[in-house]
C-alpha positions as CSV (number, residue, x, y, z in Angstrom):
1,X,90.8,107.0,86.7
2,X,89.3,109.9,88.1
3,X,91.7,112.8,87.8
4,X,88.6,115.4,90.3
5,X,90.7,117.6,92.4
6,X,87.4,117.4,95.5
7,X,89.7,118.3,98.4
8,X,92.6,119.6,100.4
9,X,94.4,117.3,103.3
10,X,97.0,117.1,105.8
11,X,99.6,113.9,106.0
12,X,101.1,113.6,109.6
13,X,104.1,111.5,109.1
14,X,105.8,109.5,111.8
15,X,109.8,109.0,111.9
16,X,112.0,107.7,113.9
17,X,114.8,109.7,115.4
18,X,117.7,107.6,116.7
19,X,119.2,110.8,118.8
20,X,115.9,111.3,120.7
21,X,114.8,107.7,120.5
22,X,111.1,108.3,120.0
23,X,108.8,109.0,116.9
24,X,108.4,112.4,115.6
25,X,105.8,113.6,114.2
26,X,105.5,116.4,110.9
27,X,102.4,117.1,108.8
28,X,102.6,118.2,105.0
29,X,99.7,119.9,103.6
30,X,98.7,119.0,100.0
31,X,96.3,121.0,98.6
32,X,94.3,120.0,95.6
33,X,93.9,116.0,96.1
34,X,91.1,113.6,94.7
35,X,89.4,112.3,98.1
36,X,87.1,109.6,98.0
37,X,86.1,108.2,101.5
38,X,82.8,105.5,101.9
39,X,81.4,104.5,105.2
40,X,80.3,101.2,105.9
41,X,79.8,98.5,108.4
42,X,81.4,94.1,108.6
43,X,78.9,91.8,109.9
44,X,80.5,89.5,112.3
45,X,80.9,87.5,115.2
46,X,80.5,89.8,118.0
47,X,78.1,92.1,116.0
48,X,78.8,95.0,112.8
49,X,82.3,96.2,113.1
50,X,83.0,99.9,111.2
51,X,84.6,99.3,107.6
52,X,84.8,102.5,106.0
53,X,87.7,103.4,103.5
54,X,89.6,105.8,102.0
55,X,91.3,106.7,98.5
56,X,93.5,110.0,98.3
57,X,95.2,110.7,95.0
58,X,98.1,113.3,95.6
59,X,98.9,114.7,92.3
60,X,102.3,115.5,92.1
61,X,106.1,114.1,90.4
62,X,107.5,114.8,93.5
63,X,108.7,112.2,96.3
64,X,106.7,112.3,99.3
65,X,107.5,110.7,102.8
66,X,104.3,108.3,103.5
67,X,104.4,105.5,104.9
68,X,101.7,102.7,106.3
69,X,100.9,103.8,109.8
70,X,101.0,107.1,109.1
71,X,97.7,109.5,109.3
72,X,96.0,111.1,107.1
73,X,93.1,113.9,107.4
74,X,91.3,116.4,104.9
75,X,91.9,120.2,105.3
76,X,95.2,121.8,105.3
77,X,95.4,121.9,109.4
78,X,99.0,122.4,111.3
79,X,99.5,120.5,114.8
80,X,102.3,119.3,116.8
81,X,101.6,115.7,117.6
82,X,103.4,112.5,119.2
83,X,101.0,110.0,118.3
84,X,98.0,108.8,116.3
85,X,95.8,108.7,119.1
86,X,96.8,112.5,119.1
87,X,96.2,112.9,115.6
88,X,92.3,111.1,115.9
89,X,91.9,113.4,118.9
90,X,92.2,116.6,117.7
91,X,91.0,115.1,114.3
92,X,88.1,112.4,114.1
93,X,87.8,112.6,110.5
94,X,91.4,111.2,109.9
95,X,92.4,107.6,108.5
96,X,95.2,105.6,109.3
97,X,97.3,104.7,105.7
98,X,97.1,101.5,105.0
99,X,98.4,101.2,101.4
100,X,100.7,102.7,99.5
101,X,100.9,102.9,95.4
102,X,103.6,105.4,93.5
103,X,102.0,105.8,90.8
104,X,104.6,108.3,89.3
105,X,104.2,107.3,85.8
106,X,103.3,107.8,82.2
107,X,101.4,111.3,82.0
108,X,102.4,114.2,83.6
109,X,98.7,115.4,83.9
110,X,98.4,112.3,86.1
111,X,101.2,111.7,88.1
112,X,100.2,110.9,91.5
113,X,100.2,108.9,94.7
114,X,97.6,106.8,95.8
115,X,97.0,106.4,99.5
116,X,94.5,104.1,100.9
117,X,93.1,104.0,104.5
118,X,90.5,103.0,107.2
């Protein structure tokens, strides 16, 4: 496993908050990460579809709130948003999280969580 710290990014988290009844919104900054992103294309049906991917390795022993639907973009940036049209708006290079993996185990040096995304 590739243990590179290449990048900085930014997790905007959705929650939701019984007393307001809507989702809300908080982004954690996490610098240091191993980002790998690829972007490709799906032949299909109705034509090529985009396929690209994403694998961010947040190095820490720590418990972090992720969870699939949630948004992820590189750089440490600060916004208040209500959605994840929001968060593609202001940030085109974002994914959405798709997978989860704690990988909280074994060696300290590599503790981590693995986050994958298109």
């Amino acid at each position: 496993m590739n243990g590179a710290k290449n990048a900085d990014c930014t997790l905007f988290h959705k929650e939701w908050d019984e007393a307001a009844r809507r989702d809300i919104w908080t982004c954690t900054q996490f610098p240091g990460v191993s980002w790998y992103s690829k972007t490709g294309a799906q032949p299909g049906t109705a034509g090529e579809t985009a396929s690209d991917t994403l694998v961010v390795r947040i190095f820490t022993q720590d418990a972090i709130a992720v969870d699939v639907g949630d948004m992820i973009t590189p750089s440490l940036v600060s916004a208040a948003v209500t959605s994840s049209a929001d968060v593609l708006k202001m940030f085109p290079d974002s994914f959405k999280v798709l997978r989860i993996r704690d990988n909280r185990r074994g060696s300290l040096r590599m503790q981590h969580w693995r986050i994958e995304g298109e």
